[in-house]
Backbone as a chain_set.jsonl record, in Angstrom:
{"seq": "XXXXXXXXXXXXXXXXXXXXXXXXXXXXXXXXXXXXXXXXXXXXXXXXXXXXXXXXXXXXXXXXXXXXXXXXXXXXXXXXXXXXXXXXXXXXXXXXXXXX", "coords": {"N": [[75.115, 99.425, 84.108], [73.702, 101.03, 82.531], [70.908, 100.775, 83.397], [71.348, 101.794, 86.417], [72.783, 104.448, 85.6], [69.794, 105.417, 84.976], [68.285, 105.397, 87.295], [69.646, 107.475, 88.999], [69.677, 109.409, 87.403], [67.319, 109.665, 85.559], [66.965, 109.305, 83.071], [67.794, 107.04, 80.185], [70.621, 105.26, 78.666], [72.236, 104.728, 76.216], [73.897, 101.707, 74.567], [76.268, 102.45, 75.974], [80.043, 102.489, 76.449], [82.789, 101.387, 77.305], [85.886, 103.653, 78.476], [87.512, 103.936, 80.147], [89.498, 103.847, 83.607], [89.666, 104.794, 87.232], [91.947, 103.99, 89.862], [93.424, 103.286, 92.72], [95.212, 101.779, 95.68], [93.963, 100.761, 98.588], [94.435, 101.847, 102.011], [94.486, 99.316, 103.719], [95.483, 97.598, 101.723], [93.605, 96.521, 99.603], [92.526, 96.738, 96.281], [91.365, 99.966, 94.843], [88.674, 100.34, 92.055], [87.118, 102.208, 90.147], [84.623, 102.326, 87.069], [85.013, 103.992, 84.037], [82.037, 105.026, 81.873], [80.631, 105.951, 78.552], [78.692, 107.05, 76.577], [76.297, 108.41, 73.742], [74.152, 108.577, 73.193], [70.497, 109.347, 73.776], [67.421, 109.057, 76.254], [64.458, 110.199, 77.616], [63.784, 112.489, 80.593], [65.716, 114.485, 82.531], [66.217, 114.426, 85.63], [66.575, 114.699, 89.112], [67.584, 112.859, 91.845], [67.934, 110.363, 94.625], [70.478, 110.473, 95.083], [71.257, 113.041, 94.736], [70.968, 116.581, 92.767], [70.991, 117.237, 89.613], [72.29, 118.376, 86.335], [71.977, 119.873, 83.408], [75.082, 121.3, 81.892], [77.64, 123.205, 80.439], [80.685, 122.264, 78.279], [82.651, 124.136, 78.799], [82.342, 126.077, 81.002], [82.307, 124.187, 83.012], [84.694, 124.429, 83.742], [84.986, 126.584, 85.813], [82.683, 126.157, 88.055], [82.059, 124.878, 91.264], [83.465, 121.626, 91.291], [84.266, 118.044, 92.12], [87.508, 117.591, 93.398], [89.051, 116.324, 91.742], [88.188, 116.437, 89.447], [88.803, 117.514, 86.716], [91.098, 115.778, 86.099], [89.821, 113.718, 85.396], [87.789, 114.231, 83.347], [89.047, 114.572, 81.12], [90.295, 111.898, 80.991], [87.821, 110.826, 80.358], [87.605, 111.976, 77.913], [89.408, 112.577, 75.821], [90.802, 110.519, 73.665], [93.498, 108.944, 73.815], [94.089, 108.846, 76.506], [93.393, 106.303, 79.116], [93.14, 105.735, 81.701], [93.595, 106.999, 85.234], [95.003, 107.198, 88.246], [95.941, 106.995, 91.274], [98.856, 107.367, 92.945], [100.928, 106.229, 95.865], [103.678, 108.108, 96.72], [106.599, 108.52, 99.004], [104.74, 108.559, 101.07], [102.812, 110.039, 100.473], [99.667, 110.794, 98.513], [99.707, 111.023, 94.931], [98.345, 111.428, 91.727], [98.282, 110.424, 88.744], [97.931, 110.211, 85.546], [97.415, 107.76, 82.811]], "CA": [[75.403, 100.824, 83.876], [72.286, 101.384, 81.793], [69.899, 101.192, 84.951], [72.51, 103.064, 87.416], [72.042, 105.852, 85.294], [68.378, 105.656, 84.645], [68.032, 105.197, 88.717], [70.354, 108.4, 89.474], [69.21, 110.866, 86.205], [66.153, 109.845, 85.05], [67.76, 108.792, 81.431], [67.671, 105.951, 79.549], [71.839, 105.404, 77.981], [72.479, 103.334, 75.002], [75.438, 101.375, 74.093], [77.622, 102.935, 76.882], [80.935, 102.246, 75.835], [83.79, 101.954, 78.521], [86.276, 104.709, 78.165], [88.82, 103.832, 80.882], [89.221, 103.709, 84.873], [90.277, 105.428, 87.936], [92.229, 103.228, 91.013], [93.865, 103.571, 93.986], [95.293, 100.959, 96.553], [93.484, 101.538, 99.739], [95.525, 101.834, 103.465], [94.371, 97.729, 104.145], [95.91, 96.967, 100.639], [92.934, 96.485, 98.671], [92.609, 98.038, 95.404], [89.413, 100.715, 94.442], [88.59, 100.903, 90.849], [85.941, 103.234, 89.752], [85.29, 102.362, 85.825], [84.23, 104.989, 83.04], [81.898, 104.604, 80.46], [79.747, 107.574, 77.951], [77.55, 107.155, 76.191], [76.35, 109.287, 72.955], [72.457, 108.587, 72.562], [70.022, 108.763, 75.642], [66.441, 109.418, 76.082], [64.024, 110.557, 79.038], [64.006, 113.988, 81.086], [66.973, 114.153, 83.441], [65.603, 114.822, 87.265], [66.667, 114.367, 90.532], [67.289, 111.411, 92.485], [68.683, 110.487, 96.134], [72.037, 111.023, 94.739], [70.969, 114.501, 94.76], [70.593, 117.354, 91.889], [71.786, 116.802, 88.648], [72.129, 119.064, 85.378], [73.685, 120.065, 82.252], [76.368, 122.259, 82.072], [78.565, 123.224, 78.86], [82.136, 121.961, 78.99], [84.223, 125.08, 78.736], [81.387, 126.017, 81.873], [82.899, 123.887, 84.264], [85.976, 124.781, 85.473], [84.286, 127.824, 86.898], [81.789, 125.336, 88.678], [82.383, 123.902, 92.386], [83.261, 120.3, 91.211], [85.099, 117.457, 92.528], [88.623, 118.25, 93.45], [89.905, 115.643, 91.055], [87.124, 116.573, 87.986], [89.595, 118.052, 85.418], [91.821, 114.676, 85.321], [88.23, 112.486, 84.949], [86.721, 114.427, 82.451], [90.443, 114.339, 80.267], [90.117, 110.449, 80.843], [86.13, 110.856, 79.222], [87.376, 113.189, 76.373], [91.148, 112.286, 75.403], [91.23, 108.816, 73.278], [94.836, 108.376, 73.893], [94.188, 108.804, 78.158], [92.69, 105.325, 79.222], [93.705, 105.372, 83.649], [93.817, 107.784, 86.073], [95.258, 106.638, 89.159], [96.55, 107.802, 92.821], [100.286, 106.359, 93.636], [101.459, 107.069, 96.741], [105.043, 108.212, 96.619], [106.482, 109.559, 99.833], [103.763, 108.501, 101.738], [101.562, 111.1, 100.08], [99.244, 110.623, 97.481], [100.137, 111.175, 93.512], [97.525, 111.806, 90.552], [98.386, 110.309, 87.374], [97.044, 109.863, 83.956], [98.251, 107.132, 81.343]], "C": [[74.137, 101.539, 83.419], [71.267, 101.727, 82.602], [70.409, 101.605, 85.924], [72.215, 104.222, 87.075], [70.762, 106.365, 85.433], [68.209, 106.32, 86.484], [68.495, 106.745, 89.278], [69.841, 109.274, 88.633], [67.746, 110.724, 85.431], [66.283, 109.321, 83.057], [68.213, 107.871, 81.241], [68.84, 105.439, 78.264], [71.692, 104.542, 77.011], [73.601, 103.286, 74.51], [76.315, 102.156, 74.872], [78.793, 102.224, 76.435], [82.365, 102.562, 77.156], [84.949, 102.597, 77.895], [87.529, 104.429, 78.877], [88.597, 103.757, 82.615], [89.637, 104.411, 85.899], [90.802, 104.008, 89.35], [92.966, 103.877, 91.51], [94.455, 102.294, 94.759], [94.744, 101.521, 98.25], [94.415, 101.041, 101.388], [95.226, 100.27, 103.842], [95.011, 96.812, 102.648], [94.749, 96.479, 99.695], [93.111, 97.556, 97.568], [91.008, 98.627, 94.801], [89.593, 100.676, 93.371], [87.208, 101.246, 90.815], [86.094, 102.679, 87.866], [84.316, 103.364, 85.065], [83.932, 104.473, 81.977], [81.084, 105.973, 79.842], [79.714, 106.812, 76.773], [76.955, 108.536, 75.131], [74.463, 109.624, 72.513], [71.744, 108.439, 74.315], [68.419, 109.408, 74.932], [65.672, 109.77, 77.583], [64.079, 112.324, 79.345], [64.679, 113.931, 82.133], [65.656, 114.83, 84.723], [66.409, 113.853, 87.925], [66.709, 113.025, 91.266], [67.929, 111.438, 94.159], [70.085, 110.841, 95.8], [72.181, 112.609, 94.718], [70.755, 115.398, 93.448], [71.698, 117.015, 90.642], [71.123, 117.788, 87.292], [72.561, 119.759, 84.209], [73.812, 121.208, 82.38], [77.5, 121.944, 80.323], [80.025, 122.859, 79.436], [82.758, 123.218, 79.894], [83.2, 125.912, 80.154], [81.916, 125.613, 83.179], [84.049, 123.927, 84.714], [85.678, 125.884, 86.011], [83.266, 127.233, 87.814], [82.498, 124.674, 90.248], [82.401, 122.342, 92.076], [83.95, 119.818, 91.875], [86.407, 117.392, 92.575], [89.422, 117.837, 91.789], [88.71, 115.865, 89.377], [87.845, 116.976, 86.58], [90.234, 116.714, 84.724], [90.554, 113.346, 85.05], [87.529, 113.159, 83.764], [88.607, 114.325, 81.334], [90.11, 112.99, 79.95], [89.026, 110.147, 79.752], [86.577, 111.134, 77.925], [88.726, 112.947, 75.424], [91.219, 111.146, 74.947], [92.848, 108.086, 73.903], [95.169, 108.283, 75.648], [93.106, 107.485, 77.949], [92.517, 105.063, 81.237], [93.763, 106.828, 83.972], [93.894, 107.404, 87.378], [96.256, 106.984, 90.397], [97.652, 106.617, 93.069], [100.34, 107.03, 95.157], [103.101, 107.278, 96.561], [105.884, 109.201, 98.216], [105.911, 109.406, 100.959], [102.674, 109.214, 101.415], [101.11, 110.529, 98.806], [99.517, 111.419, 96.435], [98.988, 110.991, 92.393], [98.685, 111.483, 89.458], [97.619, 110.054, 86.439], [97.367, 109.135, 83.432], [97.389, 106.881, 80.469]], "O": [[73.679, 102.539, 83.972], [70.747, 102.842, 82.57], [69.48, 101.953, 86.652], [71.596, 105.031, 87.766], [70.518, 107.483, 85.888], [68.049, 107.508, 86.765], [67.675, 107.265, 90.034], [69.402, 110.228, 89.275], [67.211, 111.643, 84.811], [65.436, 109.119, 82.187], [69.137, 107.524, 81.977], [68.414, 105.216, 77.13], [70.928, 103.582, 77.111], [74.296, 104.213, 74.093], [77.281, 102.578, 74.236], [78.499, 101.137, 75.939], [82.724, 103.619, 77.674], [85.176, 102.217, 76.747], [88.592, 104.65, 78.298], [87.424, 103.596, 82.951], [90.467, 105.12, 85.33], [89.955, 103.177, 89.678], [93.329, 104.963, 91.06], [93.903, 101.364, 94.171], [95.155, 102.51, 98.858], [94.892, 99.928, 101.613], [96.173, 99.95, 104.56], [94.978, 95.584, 102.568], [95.26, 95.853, 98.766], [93.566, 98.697, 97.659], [89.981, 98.032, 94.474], [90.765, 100.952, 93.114], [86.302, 100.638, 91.384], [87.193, 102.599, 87.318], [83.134, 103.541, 85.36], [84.625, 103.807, 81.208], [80.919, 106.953, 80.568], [80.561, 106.129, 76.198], [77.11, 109.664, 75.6], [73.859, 110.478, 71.864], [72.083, 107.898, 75.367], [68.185, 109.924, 73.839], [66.311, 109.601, 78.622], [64.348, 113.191, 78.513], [64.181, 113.142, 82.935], [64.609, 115.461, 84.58], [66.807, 112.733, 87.602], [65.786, 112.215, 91.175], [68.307, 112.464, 94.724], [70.684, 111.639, 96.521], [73.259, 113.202, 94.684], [70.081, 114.662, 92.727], [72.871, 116.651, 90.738], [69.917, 117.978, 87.132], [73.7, 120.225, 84.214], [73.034, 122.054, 82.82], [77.838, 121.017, 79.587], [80.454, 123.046, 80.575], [83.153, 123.302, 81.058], [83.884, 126.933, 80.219], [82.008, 126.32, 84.183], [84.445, 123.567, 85.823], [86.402, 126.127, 86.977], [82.893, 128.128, 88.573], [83.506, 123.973, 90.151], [81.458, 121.692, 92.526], [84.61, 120.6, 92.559], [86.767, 117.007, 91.462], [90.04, 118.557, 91.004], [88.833, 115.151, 88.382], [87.352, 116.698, 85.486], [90.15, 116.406, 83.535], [90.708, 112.243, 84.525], [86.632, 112.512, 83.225], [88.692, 113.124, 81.077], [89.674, 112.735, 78.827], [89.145, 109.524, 78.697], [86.058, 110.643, 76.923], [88.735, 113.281, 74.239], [91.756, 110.378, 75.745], [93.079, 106.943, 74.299], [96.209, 107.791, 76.086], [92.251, 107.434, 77.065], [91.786, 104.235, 81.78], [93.944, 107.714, 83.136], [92.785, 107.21, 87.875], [97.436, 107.23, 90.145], [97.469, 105.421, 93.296], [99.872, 108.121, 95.481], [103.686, 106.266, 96.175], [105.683, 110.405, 98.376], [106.373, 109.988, 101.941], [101.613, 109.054, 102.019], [101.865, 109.897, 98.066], [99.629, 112.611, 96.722], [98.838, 109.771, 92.336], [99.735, 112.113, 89.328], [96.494, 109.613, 86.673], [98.378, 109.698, 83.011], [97.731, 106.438, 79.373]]}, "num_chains": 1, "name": "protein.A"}
């Protein structure tokens, strides 16, 4: 995690701390997990990487921001002790967003 970041922002995390996860089951029956961690101390000067542009932003900031459809229930997961998952059911045949 520590050198992922560095590699993508230019910043150097300490003690990342996992936070919780996001999954899915994918259409061949595998399952995706994505996992979250944050981090409270860092060092370096954030820049640019192939991942593309990167930059801070105040919370209450981004929901006026073009983010990722699903960015409201991932940053809840980050910020909410008592949220630990966020995870797509399908029900229906359609996909479902939850939190626990």
């Amino acid at each position: 995690m520590i050198r992922e970041i560095r590699e993508e922002t230019g910043l150097t995390i300490e003690n990342p701390k996992l936070c919780g996860f996001k999954d899915w089951m994918k259409d061949d029956g595998s399952r995706y997990i994505i996992f979250y961690y944050k981090a409270c101390k860092f060092s370096g000067k954030l820049k640019p990487s192939e991942e593309g542009e990167v930059f801070w932003a105040e919370l209450n900031e981004l929901p006026e921001m073009n983010l990722a459809e699903d960015m409201e229930l991932t940053l809840r997961v980050l910020l909410e002790d008592e949220l630990s998952e966020f995870y797509y059911k399908k029900v229906d045949g359609r996909g479902e967003r939850q939190l626990l």
